[in-house]
C-alpha positions in Angstrom: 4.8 20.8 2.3 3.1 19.8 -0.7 4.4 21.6 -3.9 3.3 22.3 -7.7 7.2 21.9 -8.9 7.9 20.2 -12.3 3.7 21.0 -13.2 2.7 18.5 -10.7 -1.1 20.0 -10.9 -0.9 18.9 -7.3 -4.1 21.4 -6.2 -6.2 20.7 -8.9 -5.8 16.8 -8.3 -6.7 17.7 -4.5 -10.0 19.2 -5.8 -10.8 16.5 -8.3 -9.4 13.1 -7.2 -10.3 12.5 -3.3 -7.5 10.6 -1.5 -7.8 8.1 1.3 -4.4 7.6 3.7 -4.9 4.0 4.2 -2.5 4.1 7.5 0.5 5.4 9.0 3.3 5.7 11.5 3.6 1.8 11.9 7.1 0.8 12.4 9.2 -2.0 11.4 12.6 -1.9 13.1 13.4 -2.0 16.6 13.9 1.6 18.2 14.7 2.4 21.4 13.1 5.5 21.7 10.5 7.5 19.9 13.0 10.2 18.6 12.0 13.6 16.8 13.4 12.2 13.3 11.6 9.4 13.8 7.6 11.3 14.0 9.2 14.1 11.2 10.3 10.7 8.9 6.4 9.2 9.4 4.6 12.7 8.3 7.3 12.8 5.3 6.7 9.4 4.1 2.9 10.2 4.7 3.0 13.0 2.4 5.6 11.8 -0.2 2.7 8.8 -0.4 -0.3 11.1 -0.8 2.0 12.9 -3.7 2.4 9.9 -5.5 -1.1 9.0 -6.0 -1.9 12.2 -6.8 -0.4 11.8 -10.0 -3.4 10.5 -11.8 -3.1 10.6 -15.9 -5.4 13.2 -17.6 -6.8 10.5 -20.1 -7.8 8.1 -17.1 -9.0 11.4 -15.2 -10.9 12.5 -17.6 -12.6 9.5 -18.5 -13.6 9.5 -14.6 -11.6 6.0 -14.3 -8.1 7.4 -11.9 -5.0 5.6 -13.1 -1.9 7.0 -11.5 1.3 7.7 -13.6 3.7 5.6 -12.3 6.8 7.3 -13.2 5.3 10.9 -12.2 4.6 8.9 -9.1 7.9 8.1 -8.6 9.5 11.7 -8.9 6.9 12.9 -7.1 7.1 10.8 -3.9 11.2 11.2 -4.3 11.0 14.9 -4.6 8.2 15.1 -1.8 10.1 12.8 0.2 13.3 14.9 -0.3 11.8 18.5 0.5 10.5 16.9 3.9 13.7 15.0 5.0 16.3 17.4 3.9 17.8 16.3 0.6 19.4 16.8 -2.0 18.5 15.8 -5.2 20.9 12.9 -5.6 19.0 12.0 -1.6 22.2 12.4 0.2 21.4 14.2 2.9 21.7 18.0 3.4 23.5 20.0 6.2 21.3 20.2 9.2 19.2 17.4 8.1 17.5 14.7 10.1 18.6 12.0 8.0 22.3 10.7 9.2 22.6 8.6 5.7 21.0 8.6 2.4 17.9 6.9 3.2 16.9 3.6 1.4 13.0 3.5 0.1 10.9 1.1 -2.0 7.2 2.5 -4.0 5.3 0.1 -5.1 2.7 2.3 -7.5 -0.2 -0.2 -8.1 -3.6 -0.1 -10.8 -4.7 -2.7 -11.3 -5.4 -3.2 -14.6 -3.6 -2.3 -17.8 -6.1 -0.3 -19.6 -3.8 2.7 -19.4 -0.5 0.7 -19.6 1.8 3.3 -21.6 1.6 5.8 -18.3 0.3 3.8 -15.9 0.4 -0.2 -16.4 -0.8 -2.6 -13.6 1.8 -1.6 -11.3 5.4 -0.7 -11.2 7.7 -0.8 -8.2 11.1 1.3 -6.9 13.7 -0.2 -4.7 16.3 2.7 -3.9 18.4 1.0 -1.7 22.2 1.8 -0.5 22.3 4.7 -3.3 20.8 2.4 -6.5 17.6 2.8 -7.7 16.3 -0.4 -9.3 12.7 -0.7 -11.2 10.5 -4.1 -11.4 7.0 -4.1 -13.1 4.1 -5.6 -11.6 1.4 -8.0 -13.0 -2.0 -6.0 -12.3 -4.6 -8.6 -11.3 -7.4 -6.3 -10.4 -8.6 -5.6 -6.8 -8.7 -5.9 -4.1 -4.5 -6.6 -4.2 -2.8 -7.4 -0.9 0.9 -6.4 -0.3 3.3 -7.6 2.7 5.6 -4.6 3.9 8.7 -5.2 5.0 12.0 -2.5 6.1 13.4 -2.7 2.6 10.6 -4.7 0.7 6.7 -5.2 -0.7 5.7 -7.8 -2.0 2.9 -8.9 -3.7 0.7 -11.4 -1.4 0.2 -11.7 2.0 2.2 -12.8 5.1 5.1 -10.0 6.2 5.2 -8.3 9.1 2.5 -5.5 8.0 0.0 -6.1 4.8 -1.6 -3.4 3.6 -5.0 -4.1 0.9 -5.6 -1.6 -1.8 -9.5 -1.6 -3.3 -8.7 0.6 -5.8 -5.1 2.5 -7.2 -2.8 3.7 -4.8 0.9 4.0 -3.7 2.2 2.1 -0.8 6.1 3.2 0.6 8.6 1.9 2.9 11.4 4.6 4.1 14.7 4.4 6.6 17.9 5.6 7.1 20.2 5.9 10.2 20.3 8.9 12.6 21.6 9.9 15.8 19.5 10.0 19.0 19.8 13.6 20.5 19.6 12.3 23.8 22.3 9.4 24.4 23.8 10.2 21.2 23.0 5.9 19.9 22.4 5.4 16.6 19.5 4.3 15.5 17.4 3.4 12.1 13.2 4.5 12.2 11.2 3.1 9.6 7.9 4.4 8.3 5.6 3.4 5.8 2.4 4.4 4.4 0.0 3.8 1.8 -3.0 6.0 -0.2 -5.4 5.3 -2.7 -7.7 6.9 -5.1 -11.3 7.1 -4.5 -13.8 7.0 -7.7 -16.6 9.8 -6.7 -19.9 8.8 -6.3 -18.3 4.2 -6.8 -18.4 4.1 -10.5 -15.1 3.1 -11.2 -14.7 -0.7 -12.2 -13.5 -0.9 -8.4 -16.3 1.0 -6.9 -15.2 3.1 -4.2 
C-alpha cells in the first residue's frame, strides 16, 4: 500500500506524473521453490520502486521537465519497502514478518542530467547492505543510460546478469534477505528487482517520452 506519510504528495504525483514499471519479478538467486515471501518480496520491491520515482521536485515539475528527488526517493522506497515487508524502521524485521533477516537493498535513482543538481543531480545510488547504508553519486550522461543488475549491485554499463535501459528518469532496485520455506522448513534467499520511470506527457521533455 501506497501512502502520503512524511507529505509524500504521492496522489497528486499519480495524477500528474505518469509512471511506466519497466519490469518485474526477475530473479537473480537460485531458489528452490517459488515460496509465498518470495511473490509478496517482488510486489514490495515493485511498489517501493514506483514510490521512489514518484518523488519528482516541484521546480522540475512545474517547469514540465520531471526530475526525481533523490533523497525523497530514498526514504520513500525504504519506508515503502518497509510497510510492505514488515519492518521496522531501523529494517530489522518485525514479528510475524516475511523477512527472516534485515534485508540488504541497493537504489540507484537516475536523471540524467544535472540541471536540477541540488535535489536531484544526475544520479545517486544506495547500497544498504548487512545493516550499513552507504551512498555513491552518479555521473548523469544523458539517455538512454543502461544499468547491469546484480543480487547486491547496479552498475552503470552493460553486461550483468539482467540490464535494464532507462529513456528517461527513473529508479531501478535490487532487494533480498533470507527466509524460511513453509514447506520443508530450508532456508532460502529470493531476490527481486524492479525499475520505473517517468514519462514527459505529450514527449516534450529533452528525452521525449
Amino acid at each position: 500500500m501506497i501512502n502520503n506519510n512524511s507529505g509524500w504528495s504521492v496522489i497528486w504525483l499519480l495524477i500528474l506524473v505518469p509512471l511506466f514499471l519497466l519490469t518485474v519479478s526477475t530473479s537473480l538467486g537460485v531458489v528452490q521453490s517459488v515460496t509465498g515471501s518470495d511473490i509478496d518480496l517482488q510486489r514490495a520491491v515493485e511498489l517501493a520502486s514506483k514510490a521512489a520515482t514518484m518523488q519528482v521536485t516541484e521546480e522540475s515539475q512545474a517547469a514540465g521537465e520531471p526530475f526525481i528527488n533523490t533523497s525523497a526517493a530514498h526514504m520513500a522506497f525504504r519506508n515503502i519497502l518497509a510497510e510492505n515487508i514488515g519492518l521496522n524502521a531501523d529494517m530489522t524485521p518485525k514479528t510475524g514478518s516475511m523477512a527472516g533477516t534485515t534485508p540488504d537493498y541497493v537504489l540507484v535513482v537516475y536523471n540524467g542530467y544535472d540541471t536540477y543538481a541540488y535535489e536531484a543531480p544526475g544520479g545517486h545510488k544506495y547500497s544498504f547492505v548487512g545493516g550499513t547504508l552507504t551512498e555513491q553519486p552518479i555521473t548523469g550522461i544523458g539517455f538512454p543510460a543502461t544499468f547491469s543488475v546484480d543480487r547486491q549491485s547496479i552498475l552503470a554499463g552493460a553486461g550483468g546478469p539482467v540490464e535494464v535501459k532507462l529513456n528517461s528518469p527513473g529508479a531501478i532496485a535490487v532487494v533480498n534477505y533470507e527466509t524460511v520455506e513453509i514447506v520443508g522448513n530450508e532456508t532460502v534467499e529470493p531476490v527481486r528487482w524492479a525499475a520505473s520511470r517517468v514519462l514527459c506527457p505529450g514527449g516534450g521533455c529533452r528525452w521525449g517520452s
